[in-house]
C-alpha positions as CSV (number, residue, x, y, z in Angstrom):
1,X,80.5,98.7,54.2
2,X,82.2,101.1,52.5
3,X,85.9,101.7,51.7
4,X,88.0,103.7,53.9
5,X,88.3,107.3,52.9
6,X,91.1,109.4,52.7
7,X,88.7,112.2,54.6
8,X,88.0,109.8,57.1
9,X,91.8,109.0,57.5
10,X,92.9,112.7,58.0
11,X,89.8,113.9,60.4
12,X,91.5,113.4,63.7
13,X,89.6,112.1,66.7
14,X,89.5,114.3,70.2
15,X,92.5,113.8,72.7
16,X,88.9,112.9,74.8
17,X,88.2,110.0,72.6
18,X,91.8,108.7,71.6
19,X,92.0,108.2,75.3
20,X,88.8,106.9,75.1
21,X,89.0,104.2,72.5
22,X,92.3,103.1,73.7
23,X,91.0,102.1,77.0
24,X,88.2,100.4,75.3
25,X,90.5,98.2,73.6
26,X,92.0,97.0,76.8
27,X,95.3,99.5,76.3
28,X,95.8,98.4,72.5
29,X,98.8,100.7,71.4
30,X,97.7,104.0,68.9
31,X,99.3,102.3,66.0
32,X,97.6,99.0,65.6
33,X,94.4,101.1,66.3
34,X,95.2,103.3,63.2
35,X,95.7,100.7,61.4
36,X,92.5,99.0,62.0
37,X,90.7,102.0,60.8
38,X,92.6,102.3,58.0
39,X,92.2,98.7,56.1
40,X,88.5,98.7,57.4
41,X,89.8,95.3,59.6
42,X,86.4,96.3,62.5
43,X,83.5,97.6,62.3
44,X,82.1,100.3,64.6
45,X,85.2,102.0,65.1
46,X,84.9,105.6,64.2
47,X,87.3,106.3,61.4
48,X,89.6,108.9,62.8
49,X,93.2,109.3,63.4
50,X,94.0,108.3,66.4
51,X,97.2,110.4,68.4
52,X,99.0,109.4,71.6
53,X,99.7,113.2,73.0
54,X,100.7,112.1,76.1
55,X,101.8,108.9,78.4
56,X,99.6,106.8,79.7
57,X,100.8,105.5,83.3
58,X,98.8,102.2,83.3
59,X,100.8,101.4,80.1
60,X,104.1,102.9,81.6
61,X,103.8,100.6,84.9
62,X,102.3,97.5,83.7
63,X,104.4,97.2,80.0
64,X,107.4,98.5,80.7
65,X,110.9,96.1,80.2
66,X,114.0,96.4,79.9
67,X,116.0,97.7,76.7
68,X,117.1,95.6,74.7
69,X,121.0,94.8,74.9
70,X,122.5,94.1,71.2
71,X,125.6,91.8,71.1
72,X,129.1,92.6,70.8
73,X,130.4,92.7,66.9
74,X,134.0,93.0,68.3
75,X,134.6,89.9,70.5
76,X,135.9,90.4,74.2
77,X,139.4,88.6,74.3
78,X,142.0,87.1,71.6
79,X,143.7,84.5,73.7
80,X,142.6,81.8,75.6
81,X,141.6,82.9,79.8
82,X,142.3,86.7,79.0
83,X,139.1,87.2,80.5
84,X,136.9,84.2,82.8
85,X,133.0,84.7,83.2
86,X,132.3,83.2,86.7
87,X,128.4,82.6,88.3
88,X,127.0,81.1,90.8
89,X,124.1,78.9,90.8
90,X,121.9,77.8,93.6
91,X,120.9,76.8,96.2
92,X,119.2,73.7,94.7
93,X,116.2,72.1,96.8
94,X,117.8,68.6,96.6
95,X,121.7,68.3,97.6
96,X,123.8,66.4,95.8
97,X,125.1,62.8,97.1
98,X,128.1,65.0,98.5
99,X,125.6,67.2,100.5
100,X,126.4,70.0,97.9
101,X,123.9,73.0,96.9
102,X,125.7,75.1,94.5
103,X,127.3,75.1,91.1
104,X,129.9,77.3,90.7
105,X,130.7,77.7,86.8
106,X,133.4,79.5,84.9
107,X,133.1,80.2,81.3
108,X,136.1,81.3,79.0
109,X,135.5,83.9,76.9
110,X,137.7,82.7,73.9
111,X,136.8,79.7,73.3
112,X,133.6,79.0,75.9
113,X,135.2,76.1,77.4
114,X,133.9,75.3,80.5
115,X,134.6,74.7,83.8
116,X,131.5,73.4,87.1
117,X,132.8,73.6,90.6
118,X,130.2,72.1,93.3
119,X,130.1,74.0,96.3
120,X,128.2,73.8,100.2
121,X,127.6,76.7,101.1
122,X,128.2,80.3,99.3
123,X,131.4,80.5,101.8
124,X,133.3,78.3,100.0
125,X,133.8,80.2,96.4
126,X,136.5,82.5,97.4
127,X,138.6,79.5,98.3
128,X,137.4,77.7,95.1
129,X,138.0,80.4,92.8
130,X,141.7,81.2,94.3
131,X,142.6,77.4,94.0
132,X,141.2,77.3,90.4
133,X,142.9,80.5,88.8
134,X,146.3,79.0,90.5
135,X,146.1,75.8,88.4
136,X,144.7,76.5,85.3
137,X,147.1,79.1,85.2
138,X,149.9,76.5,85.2
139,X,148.3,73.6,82.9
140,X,147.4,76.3,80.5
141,X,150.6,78.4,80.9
142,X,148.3,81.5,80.1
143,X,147.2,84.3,82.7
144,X,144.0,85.6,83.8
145,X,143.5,88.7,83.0
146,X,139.9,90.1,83.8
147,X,137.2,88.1,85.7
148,X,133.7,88.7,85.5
149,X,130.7,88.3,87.9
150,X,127.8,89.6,89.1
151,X,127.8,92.2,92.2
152,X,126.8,89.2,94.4
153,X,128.7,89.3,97.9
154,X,130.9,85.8,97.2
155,X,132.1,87.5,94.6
156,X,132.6,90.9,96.0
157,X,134.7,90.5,99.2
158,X,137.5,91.3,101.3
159,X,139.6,87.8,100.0
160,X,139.4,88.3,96.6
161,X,139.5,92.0,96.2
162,X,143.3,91.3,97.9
163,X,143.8,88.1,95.6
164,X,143.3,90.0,92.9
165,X,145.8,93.1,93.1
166,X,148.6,90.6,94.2
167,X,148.2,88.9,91.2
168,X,146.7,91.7,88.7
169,X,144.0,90.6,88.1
170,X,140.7,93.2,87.2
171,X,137.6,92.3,88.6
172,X,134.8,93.8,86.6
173,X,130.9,93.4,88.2
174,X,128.1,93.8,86.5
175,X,124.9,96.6,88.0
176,X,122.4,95.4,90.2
177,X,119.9,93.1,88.2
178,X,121.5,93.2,85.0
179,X,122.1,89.7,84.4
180,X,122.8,90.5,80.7
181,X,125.8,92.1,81.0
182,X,127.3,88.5,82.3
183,X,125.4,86.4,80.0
184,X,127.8,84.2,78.4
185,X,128.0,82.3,82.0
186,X,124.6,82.8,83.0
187,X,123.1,81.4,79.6
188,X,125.6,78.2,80.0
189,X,124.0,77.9,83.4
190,X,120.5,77.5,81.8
191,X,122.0,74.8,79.0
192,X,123.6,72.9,81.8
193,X,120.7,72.7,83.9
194,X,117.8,71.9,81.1
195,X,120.6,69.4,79.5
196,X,121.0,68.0,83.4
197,X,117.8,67.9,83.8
198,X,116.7,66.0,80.7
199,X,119.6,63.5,81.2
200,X,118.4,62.3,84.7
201,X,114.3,61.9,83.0
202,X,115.6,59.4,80.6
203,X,117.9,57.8,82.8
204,X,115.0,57.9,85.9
205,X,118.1,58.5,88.0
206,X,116.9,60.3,91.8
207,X,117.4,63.9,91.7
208,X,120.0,63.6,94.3
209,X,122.7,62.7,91.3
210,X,122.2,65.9,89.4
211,X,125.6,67.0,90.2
212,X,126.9,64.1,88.4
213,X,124.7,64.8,85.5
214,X,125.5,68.5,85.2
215,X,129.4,67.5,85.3
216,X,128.8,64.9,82.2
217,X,126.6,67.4,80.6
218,X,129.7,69.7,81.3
219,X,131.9,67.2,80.2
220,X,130.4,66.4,76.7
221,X,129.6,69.8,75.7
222,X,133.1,71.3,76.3
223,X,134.1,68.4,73.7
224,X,130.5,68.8,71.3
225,X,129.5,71.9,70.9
226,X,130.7,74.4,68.1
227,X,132.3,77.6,68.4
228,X,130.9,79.9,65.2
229,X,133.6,82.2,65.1
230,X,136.4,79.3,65.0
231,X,133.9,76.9,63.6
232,X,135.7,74.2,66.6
233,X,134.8,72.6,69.5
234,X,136.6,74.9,72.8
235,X,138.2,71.9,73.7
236,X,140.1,72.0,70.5
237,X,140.6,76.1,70.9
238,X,141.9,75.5,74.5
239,X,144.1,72.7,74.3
240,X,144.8,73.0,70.8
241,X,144.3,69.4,69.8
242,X,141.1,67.5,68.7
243,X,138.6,65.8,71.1
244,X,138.6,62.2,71.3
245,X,135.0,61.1,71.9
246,X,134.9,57.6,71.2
247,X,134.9,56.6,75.0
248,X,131.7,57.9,76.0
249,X,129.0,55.7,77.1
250,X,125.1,56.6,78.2
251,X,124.1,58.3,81.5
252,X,122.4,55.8,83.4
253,X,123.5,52.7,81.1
254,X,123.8,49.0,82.4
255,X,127.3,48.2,83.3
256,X,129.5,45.4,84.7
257,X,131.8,46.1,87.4
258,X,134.6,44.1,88.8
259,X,133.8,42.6,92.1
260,X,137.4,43.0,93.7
261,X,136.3,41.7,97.1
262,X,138.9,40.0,99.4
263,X,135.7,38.0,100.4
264,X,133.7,37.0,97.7
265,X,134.9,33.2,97.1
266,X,135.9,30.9,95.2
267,X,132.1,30.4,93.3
268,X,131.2,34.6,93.9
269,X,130.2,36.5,91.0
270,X,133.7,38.6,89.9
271,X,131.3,41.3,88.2
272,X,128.3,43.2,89.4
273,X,126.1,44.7,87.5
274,X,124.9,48.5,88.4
275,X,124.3,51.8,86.3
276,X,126.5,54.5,85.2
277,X,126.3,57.5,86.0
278,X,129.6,59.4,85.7
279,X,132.9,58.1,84.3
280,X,135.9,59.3,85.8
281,X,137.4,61.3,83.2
282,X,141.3,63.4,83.1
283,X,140.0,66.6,82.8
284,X,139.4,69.6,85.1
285,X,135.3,69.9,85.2
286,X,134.9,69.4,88.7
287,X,136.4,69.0,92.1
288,X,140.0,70.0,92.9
289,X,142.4,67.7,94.2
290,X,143.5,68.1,97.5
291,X,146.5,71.0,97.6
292,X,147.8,69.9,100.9
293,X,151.5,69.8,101.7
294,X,153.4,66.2,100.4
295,X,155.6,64.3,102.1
296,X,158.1,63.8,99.0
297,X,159.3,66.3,96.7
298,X,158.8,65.7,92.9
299,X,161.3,64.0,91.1
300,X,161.1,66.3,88.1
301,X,159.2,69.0,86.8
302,X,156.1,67.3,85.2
303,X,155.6,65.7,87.9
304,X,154.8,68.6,89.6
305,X,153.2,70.4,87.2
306,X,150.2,68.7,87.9
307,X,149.9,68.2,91.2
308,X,148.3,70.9,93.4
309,X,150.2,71.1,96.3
310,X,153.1,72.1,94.1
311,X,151.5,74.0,91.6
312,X,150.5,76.5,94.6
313,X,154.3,77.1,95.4
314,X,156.0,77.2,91.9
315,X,152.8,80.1,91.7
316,X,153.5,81.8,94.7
317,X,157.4,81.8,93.7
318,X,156.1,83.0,90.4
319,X,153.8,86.3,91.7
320,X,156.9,87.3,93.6
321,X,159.3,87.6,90.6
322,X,156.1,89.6,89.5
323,X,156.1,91.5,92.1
324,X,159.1,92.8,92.5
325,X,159.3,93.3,88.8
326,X,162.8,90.4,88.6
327,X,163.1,90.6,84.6
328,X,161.6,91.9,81.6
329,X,160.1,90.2,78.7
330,X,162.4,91.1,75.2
331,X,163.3,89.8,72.1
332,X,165.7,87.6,72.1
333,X,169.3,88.7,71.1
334,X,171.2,87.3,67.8
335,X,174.5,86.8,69.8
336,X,173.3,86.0,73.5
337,X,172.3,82.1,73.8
338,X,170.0,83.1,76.8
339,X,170.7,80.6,80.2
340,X,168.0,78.3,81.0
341,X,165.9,77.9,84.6
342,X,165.2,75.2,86.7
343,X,162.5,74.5,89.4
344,X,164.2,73.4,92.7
345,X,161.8,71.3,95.6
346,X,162.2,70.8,99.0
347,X,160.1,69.9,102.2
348,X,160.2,72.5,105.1
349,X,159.9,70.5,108.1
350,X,158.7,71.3,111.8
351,X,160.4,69.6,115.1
352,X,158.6,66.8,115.1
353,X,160.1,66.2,111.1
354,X,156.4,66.9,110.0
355,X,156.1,67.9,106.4
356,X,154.2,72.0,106.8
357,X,155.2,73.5,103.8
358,X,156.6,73.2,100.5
359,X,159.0,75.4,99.2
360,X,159.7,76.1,95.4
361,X,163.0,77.6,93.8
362,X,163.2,79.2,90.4
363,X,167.6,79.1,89.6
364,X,169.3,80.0,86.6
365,X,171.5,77.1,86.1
366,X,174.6,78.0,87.6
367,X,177.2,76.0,85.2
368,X,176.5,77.8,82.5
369,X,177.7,81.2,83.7
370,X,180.7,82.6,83.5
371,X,182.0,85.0,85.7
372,X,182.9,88.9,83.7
373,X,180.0,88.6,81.9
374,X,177.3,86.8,83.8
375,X,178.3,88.0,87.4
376,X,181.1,89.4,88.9
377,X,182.4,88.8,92.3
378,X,179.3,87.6,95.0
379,X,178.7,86.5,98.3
380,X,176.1,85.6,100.5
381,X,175.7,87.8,103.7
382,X,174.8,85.2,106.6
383,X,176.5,85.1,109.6
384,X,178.5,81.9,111.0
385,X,176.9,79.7,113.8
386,X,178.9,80.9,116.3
387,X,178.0,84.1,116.4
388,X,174.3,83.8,116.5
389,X,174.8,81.1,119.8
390,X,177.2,84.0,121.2
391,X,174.2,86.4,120.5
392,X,171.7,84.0,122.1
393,X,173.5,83.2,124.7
394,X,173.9,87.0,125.8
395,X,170.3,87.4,124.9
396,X,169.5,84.4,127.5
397,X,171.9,86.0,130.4
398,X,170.4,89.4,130.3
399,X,166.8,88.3,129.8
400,X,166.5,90.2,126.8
401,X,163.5,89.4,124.5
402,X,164.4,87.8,121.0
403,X,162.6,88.2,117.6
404,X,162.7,86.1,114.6
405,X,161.8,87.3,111.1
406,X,161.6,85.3,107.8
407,X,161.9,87.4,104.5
408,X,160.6,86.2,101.8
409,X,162.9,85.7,98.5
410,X,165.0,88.3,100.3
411,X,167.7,88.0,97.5
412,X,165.0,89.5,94.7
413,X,165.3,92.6,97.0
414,X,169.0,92.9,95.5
415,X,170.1,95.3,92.6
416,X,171.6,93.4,89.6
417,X,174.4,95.5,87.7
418,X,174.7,93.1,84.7
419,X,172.4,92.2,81.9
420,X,171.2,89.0,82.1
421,X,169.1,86.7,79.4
422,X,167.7,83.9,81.0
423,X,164.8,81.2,79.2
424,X,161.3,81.9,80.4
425,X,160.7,79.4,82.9
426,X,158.3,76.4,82.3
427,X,154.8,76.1,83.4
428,X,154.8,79.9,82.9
429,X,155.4,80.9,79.1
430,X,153.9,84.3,77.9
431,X,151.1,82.9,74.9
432,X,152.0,86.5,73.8
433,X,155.2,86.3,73.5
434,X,156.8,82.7,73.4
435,X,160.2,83.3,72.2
436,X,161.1,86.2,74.5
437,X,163.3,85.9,76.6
């Protein structure tokens, strides 16, 4: 056959048979036609230049996708939770052990540590999410600052929308089936699951234990993977310290364990043996604790730095300073030596001595102040004793009707004259600004 010609190349074929050829070729687009003409690649195609004048609608509706979305050069956050990609993934066909269907997972931004929650039902993630931001506020000493989701309705709801403006946070959503604007969290999801998944084929564990294999997967990756920009693990970039892996052992490996039995005898076995399938480790990848109210105050601070129940009322203390705008972070001054805080406990009690609440107190410690220059002259405004059994007891003879408020932290209300420098307190040190006071 002969060459292509350049006369050939520059006739140009009727809109009738453009139309016509590109149907034939079962919708092949007008370039790669063109340029099967032009380097002779067929035979018996007319050697014309083939034009596209107009859409074609089966090509609109059947090849159409979405346009492409081009990553970030400027990353989203500097510090460490400053912004929390959250998603929620179910319902799985097989519950867990625990009779659990979803996986609620929460993905910093920084340093793409990562956090799996397993939940019942859909109902239950407000609650999660509210306990979760309240401690890893506290072990991290770091604030949320913008949360992430989808427009999904666990997500977008009455509870959170108030949780949120108490505590400042902004909630941004992503539109309606546009799963790339959240894809940091929803491409963890995938690696969890397919990492999950191949975890429970070579273990031949039941299906029913993938919760336990997603938490290890969870677990290991937080603590193996490699964050490019940092070129470190976000264990490292979280907690600032290196991983220590040497204690892991094998999904689904043989183990022994201890056969602590009141009843097995003097000839029993003291070790069975059985598989492993999650180790219990001291981190925060999955369940909460329970943040109910305990029957004995904390000793000391630490102490209650890491237990729930606690943690939820040094943070509700904390919001309220916020709140009512208490201080202001500043640099601190060369001649002040700033006063430092303490966190008080105590048990509120019912009549029956129950334990239903406990109560947190932020003080400046008082010996350390000196009157001129700290405070001047104070006093508390609460009446004696007597007069509220006098006011009770006219209340009772007249058959009057008596109310009974609480104020919260009413003495925050109060307008402080003197400049005062106090230590931030612990637990809740700006990352921004350490030093200020």
């Amino acid at each position: 056959m002969a060459s292509a010609s350049p006369i050939y190349l520059m006739a140009r074929a009727s809109s009738t048979k453009s139309w016509l050829w590109h149907q034939r070729l079962s919708h092949l687009n007008f370039n790669t036609i063109n340029d099967l003409t032009r380097n002779d690649l067929v035979a018996g195609l007319p050697k014309f230049k083939y034009h596209k004048e107009r859409l074609c609608p089966s090509c609109e509706q059947g090849k159409s996708k979405r346009t492409y979305h081009s990553p970030k050069p400027v990353p989203n956050s500097r510090q460490r939770l400053h912004l929390l990609h959250m998603d929620l993934c179910g319902p799985m066909r097989i519950a867990s052990i625990n009779e659990k269907r979803y996986i609620l997972v929460i993905v910093d931004d920084y340093s793409r540590y990562t956090w799996v929650h397993f939940l019942r039902s859909k109902d239950e993630t407000p609650e999660v999410i509210i306990k979760f931001l309240k401690r890893i506020t506290v072990l991290l000493q770091s604030l949320v600052i913008i949360i992430r989701t989808d427009n999904d309705t666990e997500f977008k709801n009455q509870v959170l929308i108030e949780y949120f403006d108490n505590v400042g946070i902004s909630h941004q959503m992503s539109s309606v089936q546009t799963p790339q604007q959240n894809g940091v969290v929803e491409r963890r999801n995938q690696t969890l699951v397919e990492v999950a998944r191949t975890m429970l084929i070579f273990s031949r564990a039941p299906l029913f234990l993938w919760a336990e294999a997603i938490a290890t997967a969870c677990f290991t990756q937080n603590r193996s993977i490699i964050h490019r920009r940092f070129n470190k693990t976000p264990y490292e970039l979280i907690n600032g310290k290196k991983p220590d892996i040497s204690f892991l052992h094998v999904f689904g490996a043989l183990c022994y364990l201890k056969n602590d039995r009141e009843d097995i005898g003097k000839l029993g076995a003291k070790g069975e043996l059985d598989l492993l399938f999650e180790a219990i480790y001291d981190d925060y990848i999955g369940g909460q604790q329970s943040a109910t109210a305990r029957t004995v105050p904390p000793a000391q601070e630490p102490q209650a730095m890491t237990d729930p129940a606690w943690i939820d009322s040094m943070l509700e203390e904390f919001l309220q300073f916020r709140r009512l705008d208490v201080w202001v972070l500043v640099p601190a001054p060369d001649n002040i030596s700033p006063l430092t805080l303490k966190w008080l406990f105590k048990n509120k009690h019912d009549e029956e001595q129950t334990v239903i609440r406990n109560k947190s107190r932020l003080v400046v410690r008082g010996y350390r102040q000196e009157e001129g220059i700290d405070f001047e002259e104070s006093f508390a405004p609460v009446a004696r004793m007597e007069a509220i059994r006098i006011c009770l007891a006219y209340a009772a003879h007249k058959s009057f009707t008596v109310f009974q408020m609480d104020l919260k932290t009413a003495f925050l209300h109060g307008s402080l004259k003197e400049d005062v420098y106090v230590c931030q307190p612990k637990g809740f040190i700006d990352a921004d600004h350490p030093s200020h006071v």
